[in-house]
N, C-alpha and C positions, 0 to 999 in steps of 0.2 A: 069808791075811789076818793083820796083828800082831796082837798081844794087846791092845793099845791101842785099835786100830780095830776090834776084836769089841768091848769094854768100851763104847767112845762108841756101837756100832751097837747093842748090848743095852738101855743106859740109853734111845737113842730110842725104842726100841719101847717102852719101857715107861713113856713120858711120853705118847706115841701115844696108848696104850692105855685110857691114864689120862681122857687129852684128848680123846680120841674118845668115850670114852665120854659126856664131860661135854657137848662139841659135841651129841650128839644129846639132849640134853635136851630135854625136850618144850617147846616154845615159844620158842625160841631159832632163827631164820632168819638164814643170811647170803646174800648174793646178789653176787657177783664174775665181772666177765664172763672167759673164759676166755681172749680173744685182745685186745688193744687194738694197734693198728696207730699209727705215729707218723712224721713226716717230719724229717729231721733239720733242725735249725735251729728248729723251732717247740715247742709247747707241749705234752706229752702229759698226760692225765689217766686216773686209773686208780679208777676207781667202786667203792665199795665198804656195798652197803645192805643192814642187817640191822632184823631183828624180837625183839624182846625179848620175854620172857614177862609173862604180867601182874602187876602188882606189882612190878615189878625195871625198876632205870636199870642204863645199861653203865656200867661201872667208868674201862677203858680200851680204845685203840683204839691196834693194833701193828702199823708196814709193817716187811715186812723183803724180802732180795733174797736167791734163792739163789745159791751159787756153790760149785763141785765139791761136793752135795750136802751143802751146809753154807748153813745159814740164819744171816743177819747182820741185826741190825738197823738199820732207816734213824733209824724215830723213832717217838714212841710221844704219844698224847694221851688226857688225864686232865682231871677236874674242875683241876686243879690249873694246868695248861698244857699247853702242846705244847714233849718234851724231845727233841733232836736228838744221836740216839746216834755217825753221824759227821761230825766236824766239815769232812770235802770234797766234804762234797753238802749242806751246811747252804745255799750259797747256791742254789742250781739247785732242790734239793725242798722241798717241801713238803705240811701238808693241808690241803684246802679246809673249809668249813663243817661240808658234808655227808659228811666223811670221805674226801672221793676223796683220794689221791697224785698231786702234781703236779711235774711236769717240766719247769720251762724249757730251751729251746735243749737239746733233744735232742742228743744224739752216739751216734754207732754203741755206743760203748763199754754205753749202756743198755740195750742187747739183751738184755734177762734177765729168770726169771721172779721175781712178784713176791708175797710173800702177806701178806694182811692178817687181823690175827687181835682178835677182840672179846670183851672179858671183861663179865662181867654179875654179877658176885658168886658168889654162893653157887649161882647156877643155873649156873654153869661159863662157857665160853668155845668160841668157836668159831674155826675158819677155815677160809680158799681162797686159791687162789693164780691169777695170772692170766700170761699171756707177753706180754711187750712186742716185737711188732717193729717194729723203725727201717728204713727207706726213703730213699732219694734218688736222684731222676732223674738222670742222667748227661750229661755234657755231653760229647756226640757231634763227630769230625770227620774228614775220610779228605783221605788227601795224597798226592797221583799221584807216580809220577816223571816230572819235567820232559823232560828230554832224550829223544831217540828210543830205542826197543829194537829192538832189530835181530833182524828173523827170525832163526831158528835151529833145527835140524833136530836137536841135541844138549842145549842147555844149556836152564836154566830159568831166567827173567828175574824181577827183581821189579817187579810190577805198581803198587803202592801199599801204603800204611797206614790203616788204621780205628783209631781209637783210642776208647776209652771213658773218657773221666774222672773222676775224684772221683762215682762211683756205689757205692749200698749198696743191697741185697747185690750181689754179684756178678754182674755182665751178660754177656751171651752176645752174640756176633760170630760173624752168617752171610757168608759173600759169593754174590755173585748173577752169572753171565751171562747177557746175554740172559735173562733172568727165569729161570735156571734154576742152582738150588743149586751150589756147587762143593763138593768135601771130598778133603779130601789122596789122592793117588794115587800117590805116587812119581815116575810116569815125567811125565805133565800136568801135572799141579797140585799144589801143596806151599802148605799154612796154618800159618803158626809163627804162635802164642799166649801171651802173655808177663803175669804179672797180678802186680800189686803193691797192696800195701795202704800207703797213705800212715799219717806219723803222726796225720792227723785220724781216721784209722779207713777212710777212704774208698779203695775200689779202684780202682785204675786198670787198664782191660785195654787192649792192643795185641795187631793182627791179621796177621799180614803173608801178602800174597798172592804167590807164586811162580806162574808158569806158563812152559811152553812157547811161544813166539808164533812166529805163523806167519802169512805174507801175507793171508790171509784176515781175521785179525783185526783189521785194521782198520777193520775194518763194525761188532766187536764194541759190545755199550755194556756197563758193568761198575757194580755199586752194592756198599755193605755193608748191612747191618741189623742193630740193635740188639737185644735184648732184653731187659728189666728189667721189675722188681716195684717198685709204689710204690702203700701205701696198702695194699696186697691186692689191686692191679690188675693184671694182666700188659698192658706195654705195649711197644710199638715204635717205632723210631726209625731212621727208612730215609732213607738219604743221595741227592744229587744222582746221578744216571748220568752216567759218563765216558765218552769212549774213548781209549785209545793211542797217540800215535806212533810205529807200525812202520816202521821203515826197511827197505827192500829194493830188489836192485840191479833195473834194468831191463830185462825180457826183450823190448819189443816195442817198436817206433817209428813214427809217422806223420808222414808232412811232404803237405799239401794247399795247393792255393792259395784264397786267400779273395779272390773280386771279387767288383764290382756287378753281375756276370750271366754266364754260364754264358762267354759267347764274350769277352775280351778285346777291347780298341781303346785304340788310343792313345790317350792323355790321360787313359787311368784309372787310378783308384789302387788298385794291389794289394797284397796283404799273404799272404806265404808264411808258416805255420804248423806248426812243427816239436815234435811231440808225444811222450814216451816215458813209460812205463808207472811208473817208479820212484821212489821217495821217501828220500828228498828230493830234487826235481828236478835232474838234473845238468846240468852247463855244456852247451850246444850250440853246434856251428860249423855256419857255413852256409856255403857257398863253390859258384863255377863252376869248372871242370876247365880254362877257361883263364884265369880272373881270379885274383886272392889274395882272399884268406881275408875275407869278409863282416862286419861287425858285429852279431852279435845272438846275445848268449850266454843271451838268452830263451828264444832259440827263436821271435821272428816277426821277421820283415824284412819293411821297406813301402818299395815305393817310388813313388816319387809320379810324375804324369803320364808311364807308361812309352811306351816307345818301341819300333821293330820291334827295336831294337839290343841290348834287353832281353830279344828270346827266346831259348829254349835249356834248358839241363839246371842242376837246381840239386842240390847234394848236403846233407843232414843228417850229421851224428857224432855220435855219447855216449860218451864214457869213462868206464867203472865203475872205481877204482882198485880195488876190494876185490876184485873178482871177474875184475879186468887183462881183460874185452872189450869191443869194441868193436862197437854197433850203427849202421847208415847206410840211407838212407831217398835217394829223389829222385824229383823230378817235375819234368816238361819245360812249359815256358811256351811259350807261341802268344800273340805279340802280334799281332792285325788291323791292318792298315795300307792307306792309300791314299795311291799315291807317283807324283810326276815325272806330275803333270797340265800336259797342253799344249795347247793351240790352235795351229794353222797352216789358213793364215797367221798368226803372231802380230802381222805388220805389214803394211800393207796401203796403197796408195794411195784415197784420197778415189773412191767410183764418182761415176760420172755416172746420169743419169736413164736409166731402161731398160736398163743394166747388170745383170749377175749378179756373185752372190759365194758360192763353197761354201766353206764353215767345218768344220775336220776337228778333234773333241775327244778325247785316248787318257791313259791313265794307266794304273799297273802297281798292285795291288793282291795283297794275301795268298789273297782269297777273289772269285770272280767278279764281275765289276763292272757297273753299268747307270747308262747314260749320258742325259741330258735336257737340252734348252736352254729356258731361261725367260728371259721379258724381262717386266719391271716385275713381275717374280711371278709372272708368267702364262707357262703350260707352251707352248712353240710348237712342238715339237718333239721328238722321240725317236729314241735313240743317236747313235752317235758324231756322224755329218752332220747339218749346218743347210747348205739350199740358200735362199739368198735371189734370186730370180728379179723381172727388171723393176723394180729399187729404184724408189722416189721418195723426195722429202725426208720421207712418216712414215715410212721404213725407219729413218731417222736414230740412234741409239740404244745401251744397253748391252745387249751379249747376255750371259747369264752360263750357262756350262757346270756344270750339278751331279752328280756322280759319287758315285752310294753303292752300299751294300755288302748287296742283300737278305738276306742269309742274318746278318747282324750289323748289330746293331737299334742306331742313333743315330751308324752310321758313314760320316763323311759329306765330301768337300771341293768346292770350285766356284773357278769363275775367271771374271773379267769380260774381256769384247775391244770397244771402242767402232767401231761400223761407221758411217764417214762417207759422205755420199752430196753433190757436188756438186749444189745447188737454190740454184732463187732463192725468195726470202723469202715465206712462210708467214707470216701475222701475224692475232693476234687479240688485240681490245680491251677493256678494262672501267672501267668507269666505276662510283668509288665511292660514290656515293648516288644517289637516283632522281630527286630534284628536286634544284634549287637557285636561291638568291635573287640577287639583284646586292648586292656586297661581303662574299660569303661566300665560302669557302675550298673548292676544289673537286680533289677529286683523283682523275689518270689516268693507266691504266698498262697498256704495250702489248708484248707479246714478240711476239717473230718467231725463226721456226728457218730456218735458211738455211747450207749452206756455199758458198762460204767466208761468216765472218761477217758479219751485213747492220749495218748503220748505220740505227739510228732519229732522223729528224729530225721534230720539231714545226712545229704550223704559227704558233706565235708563240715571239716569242722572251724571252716575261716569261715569271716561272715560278720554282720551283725546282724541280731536274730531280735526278734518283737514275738509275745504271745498272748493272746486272751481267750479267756471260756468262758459259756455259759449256757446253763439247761444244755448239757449233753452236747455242745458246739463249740471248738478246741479251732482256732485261727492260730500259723504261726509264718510270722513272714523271715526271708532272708535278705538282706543286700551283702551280694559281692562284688570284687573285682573280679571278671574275664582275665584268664591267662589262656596261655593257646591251647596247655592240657584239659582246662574244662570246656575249652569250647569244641575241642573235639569229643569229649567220655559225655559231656551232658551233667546233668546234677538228679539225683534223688530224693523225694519226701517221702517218709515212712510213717504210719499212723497203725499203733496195738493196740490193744487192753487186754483183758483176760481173756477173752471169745474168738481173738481171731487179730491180721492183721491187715494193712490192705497199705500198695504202694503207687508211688505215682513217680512218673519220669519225666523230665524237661529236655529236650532236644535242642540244643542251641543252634541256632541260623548266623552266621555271619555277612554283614551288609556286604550287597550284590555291589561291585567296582562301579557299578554306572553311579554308585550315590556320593556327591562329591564331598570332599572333607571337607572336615568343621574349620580347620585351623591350619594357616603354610607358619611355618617355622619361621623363625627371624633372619636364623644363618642361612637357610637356604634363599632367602629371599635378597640379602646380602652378596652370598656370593654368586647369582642371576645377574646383581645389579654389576659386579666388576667383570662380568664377562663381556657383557654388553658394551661397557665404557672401552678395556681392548679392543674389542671388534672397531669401534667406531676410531680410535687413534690408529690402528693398522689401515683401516683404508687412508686417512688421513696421509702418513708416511707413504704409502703404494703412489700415493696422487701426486706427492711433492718430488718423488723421485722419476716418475716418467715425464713430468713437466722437466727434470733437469735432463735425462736421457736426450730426450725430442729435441732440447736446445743446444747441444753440442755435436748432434747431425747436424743439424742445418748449418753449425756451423764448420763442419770441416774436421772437425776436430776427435772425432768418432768414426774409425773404422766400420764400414758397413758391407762388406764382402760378402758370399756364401760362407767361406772358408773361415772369416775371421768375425762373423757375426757372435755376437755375444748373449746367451741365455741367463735369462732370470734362472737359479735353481728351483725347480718345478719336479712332481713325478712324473716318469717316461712315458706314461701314457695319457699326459693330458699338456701337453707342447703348447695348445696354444691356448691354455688360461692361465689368469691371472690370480694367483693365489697368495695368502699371507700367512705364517706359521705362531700360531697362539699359545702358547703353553698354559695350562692351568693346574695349582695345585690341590683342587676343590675338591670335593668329597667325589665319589661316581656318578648319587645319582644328579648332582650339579651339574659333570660333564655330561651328560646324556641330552643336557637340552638345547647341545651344538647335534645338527642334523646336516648328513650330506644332500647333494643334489637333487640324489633317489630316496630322500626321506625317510632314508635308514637312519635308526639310533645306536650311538656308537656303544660299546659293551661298556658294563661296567668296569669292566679291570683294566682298559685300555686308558694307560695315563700318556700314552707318546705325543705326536704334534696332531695337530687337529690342522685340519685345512676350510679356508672357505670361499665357494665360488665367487667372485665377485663380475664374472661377466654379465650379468642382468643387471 
């Protein structure tokens, strides 16, 4: 030690000495917390409360900051004011009311301890000193490498960056696999850690992780974690999990076919799938040993509704440039088919009635075949032969031969052969409604089966007529008009050909009276409405005229004798009603819907007067 710094270290102690003594004056408290914790950017305050003895004010009140065991003064406050000893913390400190030390907008650089010292006159002075730490959470981030790392059985790869930012004090950076610690090894794993203190004060740390990679780690998942202090807190800051792309060449290959069901058939769509182990996927070729070279450097080829022409051997390749081999893979395709379906006879002359005909069905298939003959849908037969024995004209017909494939489910072909049978005409009739009226619209319509084809003739020759045929089936329809002659005679359909002829007859039915008509007439409904209107003015006049009768009795005025009594004209047999005489010059059956008392309907030819009771 110089001589200068024993001289300065002598005088302290004996200012110490001096001062300590006086500090413990009896009645003199100071109370300065020892730790005050602060974030950087915000406010700190540094408390400083004492106890004076009785009878005694504090004189002055001293902060100051130590630095290489040298105390400086910040600022000092007296009755007098508050004197600020250096002018580049005059803006940033200051003292509150109650004596604290305050701190605007913290910076690292404040890390220091602080003491506050109080003078009280003549009872001496006291002090303490407190430690300020500064804090600040860090801003965290970790940056993979992009690109793939390629397995390696020698070198060590870099895996990412963690990086810690503008954090105070100093933070710590773990890395994690699989939740489990890494730390440098040499041969595995290598952590380079790099820390720099910016000019704000703040550090900045970076982590770097090296490892080894190897095929397996591609399952890995990989984190960092932080560690800092902020406030007096110890806390953490643990990043997303990643994982790697490891590239490695490929040691194994699968090529499978993918259908809609175990056994193939034609018309399905397949899709061949060509798999290898390696990453990043390599090109694939797909090819036949007698075709060129396929398109599908995926690795699937589809081909759509295959054919038997499509089976055979398919080959896979992969080329690894890095590791110059070559893997190859192949699977053989089985297309089901059902091929060169025949019927013989395919051609055949027209039979006759009581004729035979054997039908022989064969076809070549991949997988054993079963043979059935159906007509309208309906099964008539099984395997190859259909014996048709003693035709008639219902033998007439399409037979269709269907050939499938039990052991391969929806594999299927058929063929139709039409078997003619010389007949003469079969025919059946229908008649489209049940009743019908005279001048209504009536329609009929008759097939006949017959070969050769029969001819349908009608038995009138009004009409509009419609006809079609086909395979030996001759439809021909009629619409007429009902007159009352045909609805008495009926109608005929006639159906010949060479062989014979055959007829059919329609009976016509005319609608039973209970079914009410479609349609009233306008005129009749018209001349309803003026019968009704008379009726209703004749009572009207009846009314006004015995109202006048009535009043020239009472008044004298009106002979009312036996002898001299006066009759409304009425007929002789009904004296004492009251009747009014309508005449109408309406068609008959208009008049008929005037009804007498007994609810008789009056004839038709009766145009004379009509009478109507009006006593009720």
């Amino acid at each position: 030690m110089s001589g200068r710094r024993l001289a300065r270290f002598a005088l302290g102690c004996f200012f110490l000495a001096i001062c300590g003594g006086r500090a413990r004056a009896e009645g003199l408290e100071l109370h300065v917390p020892k730790i005050v914790e602060a974030e950087v950017g915000k406010e700190a305050s540094i408390a400083c409360n004492f106890v004076l003895p009785k009878n005694t004010t504090y004189a002055y009140i001293k902060w100051f900051y130590m630095e290489k065991n040298e105390r400086k003064e910040i600022l000092s406050k007296s009755r007098a004011g508050v004197d600020h000893k250096e002018s580049d913390m005059k803006e940033r400190f200051g003292i509150s009311d109650h004596f604290a030390l305050t701190i605007s907008k913290v910076a690292p650089r404040d890390a220091k301890t602080y003491l506050c010292q109080v003078g009280a006159g003549s009872a001496g002075f006291a002090e303490k000193q407190a430690e300020l730490r500064v804090s600040k959470a860090p801003d965290t981030s970790v940056t993979v490498v992009s690109e793939g790392i390629g397995a390696s059985k020698d070198e060590l790869s870099k895996i990412a960056t963690c990086t810690s930012q503008n954090g105070y004090p100093t933070p710590s950076i773990t890395w994690y696999k699989d939740q489990r610690p890494l730390s440098p090894n040499g041969s595995e794993t290598d952590i380079r850690n790099a820390v720099i203190r910016e000019s704000s004060g703040l550090f900045t740390v970076s982590s770097i992780l090296f490892e080894r990679v190897t095929k397996e780690d591609r399952h890995a998942f990989y984190h960092c974690q932080v560690d800092y202090s902020l406030m007096g807190v110890n806390k953490t800051s643990q990043m997303d999990s990643f994982q790697i792309k490891v590239l490695y060449p490929s040691e194994n290959i699968s090529f499978v076919i993918d259908g809609p069901s175990k056994e193939v058939k034609e018309g399905d769509r397949v899709m061949l799938r060509c798999k290898a182990d390696g990453y990043p996927e390599p090109d694939y070729t797909i090819f036949r040993v007698e075709d060129q070279e396929l398109d599908a450097p995926s690795g699937e080829l589809t081909l759509e509704h295959v054919t038997k022409e499509d089976s055979g051997a398919y080959y896979c390749q992969v080329f690894d440039f890095d590791t110059m081999k070559a893997l190859e893979a192949n699977v053989s395709l089985s297309v089901n088919y059902i091929d060169m379906l025949t019927i013989t006879p395919e051609h055949h002359e027209a039979l006759k009635e009581g004729e035979s005909l054997n039908l022989t069905c064969d076809a070549e298939g991949s997988k054993p075949l079963e043979f059935k003959w159906k007509r309208k849908g309906k099964l008539v037969s099984r395997g190859k032969q259909l014996s048709l024995l003693n035709v008639t004209h219902e033998t007439l017909g399409n037979y269709s031969c269907v050939v499938t494939m039990p052991e391969v489910s929806g594999l299927s072909h058929s063929k139709l052969i039409f078997v003619n049978v010389y007949s003469k005409p079969s025919l059946a009739g229908e008649m489209h409604q049940e009743y019908v009226q005279v001048n209504e619209l009536a329609n009929f319509s008759c097939i006949a089966v017959a070969v050769p084809k029969a001819t349908i003739l009608w038995s009138t020759s009004n009409g509009t007529r419609g006809h079609w045929h086909r395979n030996g089936h001759v439809n021909s329809t009629l619409q007429i008009r009902v007159t009352p002659e045909l609805l008495k005679s009926g109608i005929n359909c006639t159906a010949q050909n060479s062989l014979g002829m055959a007829e059919y007859h329609f009976s016509l039915q005319k609608r039973p009276a209970t079914t009410p008509p479609t349609r009233i007439d306008s005129q009749t409904q018209e001349s309803r409405g003026v019968i009704i209107v008379a009726v209703f003015v004749g009572i009207l006049v009846i009314a006004v005229l015995g109202a006048v009768l009535y009043f020239l009795h009472k008044k004298g005025k009106l002979p009312c004798g036996r002898s001299g009594k006066q009759e409304i004209t009425r007929p002789e047999a009904h004296k004492d009603e009251i009747v009014v005489e309508v005449k109408s010059d309406k068609l008959p059956e208009e008049a008929g819907l005037l009804q007498g008392a007994n609810g008789e309907k009056r004839s038709a030819g009766d145009q004379g007067e009509k009478y109507i009771d009006l006593r009720n």
